[in-house]
N, C-alpha and C positions, 0 to 999 in steps of 0.2 A: 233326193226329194225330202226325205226325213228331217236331211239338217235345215233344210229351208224351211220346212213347218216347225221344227222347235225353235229357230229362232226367230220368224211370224207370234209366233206363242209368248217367248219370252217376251218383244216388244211389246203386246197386249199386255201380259204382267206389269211389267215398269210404270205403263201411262194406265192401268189402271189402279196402282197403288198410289201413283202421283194425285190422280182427280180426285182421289179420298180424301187429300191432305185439303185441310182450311185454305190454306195457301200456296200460290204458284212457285213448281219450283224449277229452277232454271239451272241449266247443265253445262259449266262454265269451262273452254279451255284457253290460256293462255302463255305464249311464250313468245321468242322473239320472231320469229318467223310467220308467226298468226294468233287473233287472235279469234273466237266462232262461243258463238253462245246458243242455246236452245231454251226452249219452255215446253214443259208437260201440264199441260191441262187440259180437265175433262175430256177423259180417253184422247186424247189427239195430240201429234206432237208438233211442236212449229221450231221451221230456226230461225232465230231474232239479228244473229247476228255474225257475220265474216268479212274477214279484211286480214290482207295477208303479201308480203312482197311480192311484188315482179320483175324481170329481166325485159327491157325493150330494145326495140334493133328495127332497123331497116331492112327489107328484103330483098330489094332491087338495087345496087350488088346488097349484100348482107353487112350490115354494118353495126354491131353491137352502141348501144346508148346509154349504157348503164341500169343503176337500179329504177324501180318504181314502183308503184303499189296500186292495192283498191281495197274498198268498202263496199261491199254490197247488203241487200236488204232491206227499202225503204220502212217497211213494215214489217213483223213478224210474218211468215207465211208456211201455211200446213205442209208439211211434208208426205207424200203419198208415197203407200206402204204398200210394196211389192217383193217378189223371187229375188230381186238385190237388195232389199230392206227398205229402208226410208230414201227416198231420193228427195231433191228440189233442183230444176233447172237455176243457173244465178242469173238474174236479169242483165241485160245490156250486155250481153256477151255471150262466147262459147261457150259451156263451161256447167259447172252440175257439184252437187254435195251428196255421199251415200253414207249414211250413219247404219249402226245395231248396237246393240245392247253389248256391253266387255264387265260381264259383272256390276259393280252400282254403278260405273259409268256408262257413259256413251261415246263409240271408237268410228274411226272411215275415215273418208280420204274425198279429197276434189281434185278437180282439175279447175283451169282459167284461161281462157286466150279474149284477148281482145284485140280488134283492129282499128285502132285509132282513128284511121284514115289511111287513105291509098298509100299501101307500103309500108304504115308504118303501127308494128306490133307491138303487144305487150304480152309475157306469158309468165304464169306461177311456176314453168317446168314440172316434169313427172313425178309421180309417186308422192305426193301431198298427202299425206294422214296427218289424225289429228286424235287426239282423246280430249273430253270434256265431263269433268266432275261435276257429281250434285253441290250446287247452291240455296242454302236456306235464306228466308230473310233475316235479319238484325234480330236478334233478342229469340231467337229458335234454335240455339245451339251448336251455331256456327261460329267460326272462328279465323280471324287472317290469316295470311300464307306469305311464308317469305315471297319478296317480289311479286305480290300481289295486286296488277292494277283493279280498283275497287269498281265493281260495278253496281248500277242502282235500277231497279224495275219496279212501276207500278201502273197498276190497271183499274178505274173504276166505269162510270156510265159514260162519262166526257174524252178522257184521254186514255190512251196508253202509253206508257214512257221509258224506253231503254237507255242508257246514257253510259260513261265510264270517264272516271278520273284519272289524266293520267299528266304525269310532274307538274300540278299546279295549275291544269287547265282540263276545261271540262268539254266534252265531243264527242262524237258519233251518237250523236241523239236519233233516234230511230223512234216511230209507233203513230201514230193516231189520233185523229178527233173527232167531234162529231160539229158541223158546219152549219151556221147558221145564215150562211150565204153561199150562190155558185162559183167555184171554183175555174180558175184558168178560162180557157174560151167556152166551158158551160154554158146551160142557161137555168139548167135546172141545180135543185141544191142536193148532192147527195146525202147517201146516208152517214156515210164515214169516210175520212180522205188521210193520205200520208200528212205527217207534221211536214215533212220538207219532200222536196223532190228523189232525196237521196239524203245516207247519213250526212251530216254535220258536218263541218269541219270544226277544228279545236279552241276554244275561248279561253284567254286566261282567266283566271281568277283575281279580283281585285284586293285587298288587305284582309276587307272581313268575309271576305268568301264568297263572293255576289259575280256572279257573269250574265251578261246576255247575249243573245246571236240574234242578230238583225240580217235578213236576206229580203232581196228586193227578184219580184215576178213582174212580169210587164209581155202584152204580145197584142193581139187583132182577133176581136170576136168577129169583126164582118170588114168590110175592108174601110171604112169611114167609124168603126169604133173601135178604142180601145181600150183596153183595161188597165190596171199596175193594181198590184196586193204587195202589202208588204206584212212581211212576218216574224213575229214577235216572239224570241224562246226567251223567259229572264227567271231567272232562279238564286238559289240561295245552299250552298253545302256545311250539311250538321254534322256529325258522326254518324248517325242512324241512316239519314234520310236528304235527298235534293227537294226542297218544296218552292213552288214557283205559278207562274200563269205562263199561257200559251194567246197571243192575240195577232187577227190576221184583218187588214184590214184592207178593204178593197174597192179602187174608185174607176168605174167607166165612165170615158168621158166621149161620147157620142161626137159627131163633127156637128156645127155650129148649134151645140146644146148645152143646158148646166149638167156641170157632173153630176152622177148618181154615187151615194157612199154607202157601203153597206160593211158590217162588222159583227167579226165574230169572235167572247172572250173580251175582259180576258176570262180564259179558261182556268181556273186553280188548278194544280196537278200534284202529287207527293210521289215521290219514285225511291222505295225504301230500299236501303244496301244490302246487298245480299252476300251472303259471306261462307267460304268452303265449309260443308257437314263436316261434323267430328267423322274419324274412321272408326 
């Protein structure tokens, strides 16, 4: 019972030396096998981001399919803090993340299964740990890592933005908006909604650094209306910093009526790099 109250104790420490700092800082692990990101702020911890290999197979006979992978995490999301530590369920699947404190980092392990569809799996296999270093941002006394894929995080009143550069192309954008229109079969406008349904997939990068991800949403608010939104991620890579807009634009078009057009953005966004703390 002890070690579970001092390490209850220590987590409090960390996020609350984190929410002192001016700036969000984010607890980065990366290798080949996975890659998982976190953010500490204001007393609370969220994990932004995991994606990590899988093995798929058939089960009925058993039929191995090779590799595969996933991303999960549309948006950052709080991790609740219990007698295992931090946990988060991973969306769209079986599967779960349990972090604690390993000295200035952050150490655990997950698990993954998913069912594709009848018969046919996907799983991370046992024993998945992971450790995840503090990230500062750009110009705070951080500095690159061999084999370092770069990542960039920023958060103001409009968006929030997680992204990562990796061989010349830019994905797994992850975070948030705030919408100045109803969303998917809505009718109301929420307060805040994911950037995309799920991370990103990967854009390359053009000569002078410019990518955009274009994804097309489309379904039936009632059964004679439909909608389509289309969404807009286009950005720009500096040294420092990704800066860009975010616009999402949405047309129902009712049966024997004029479309309605409603738009949101574009959004400005700045998602500043954030780079491993000196030891």
């Amino acid at each position: 019972m002890k070690t579970v109250v001092s390490m209850l104790i220590a987590i409090a420490m960390l996020l609350a030396a984190a929410s002192a700092q001016a700036e969000t800082t984010l607890y980065v692990g990366d290798t080949k096998e996975y890659a998982i990101a976190f953010k500490a702020e204001e007393a609370q911890f969220y994990i932004v981001e995991l994606a990590a290999k899988t093995q798929c197979f058939f089960t009925e006979p058993r039929e191995d399919l090779g590799p595969g992978g996933f991303s999960a995490f549309a948006t950052p999301t709080l991790m609740r803090s219990g007698s295992a530590g931090l946990t988060a369920a991973i969306p769209d699947s079986i599967g779960g993340v349990r972090a604690e404190q390993a000295g200035d980092e952050i150490a655990g392990d997950f698990y993954y299964h998913e069912i594709v569809d009848e018969g046919f799996h996907c799983d991370a296999g046992p024993d998945k740990t992971f450790r995840a270093a503090p990230y500062l941002p750009f110009g705070s006394g951080g500095a690159p890592a061999s084999g370092e894929r770069p990542v960039y995080y920023g958060n103001d009143e409009s968006t929030e933005t997680f992204l990562r550069l990796i061989g010349g192309e830019v994905g797994g954008i992850r975070g948030t908006f705030v919408p100045q229109c109803p969303i998917g079969r809505g009718k109301r406008i929420p307060a805040s909604h994911a950037l995309f349904d799920g991370p990103s997939d990967f854009t390359k990068l053009d000569a002078g650094g410019s990518f955009e991800e274009v994804v097309f949403k489309d379904g039936r608010i009632y059964r004679k209306t439909r909608y389509r939104e289309r969404i807009s991620f286009t950005g720009s890579v500096a040294e420092d910093a990704v800066t860009g807009t975010y616009l999402r634009v949405r047309t129902v078009k009712p049966r024997r009526k004029a479309k309605r057009r409603c738009v949101t953005g574009p959004i400005p966004f700045r998602a500043v790099r954030y780079l491993p703390a000196a030891p």
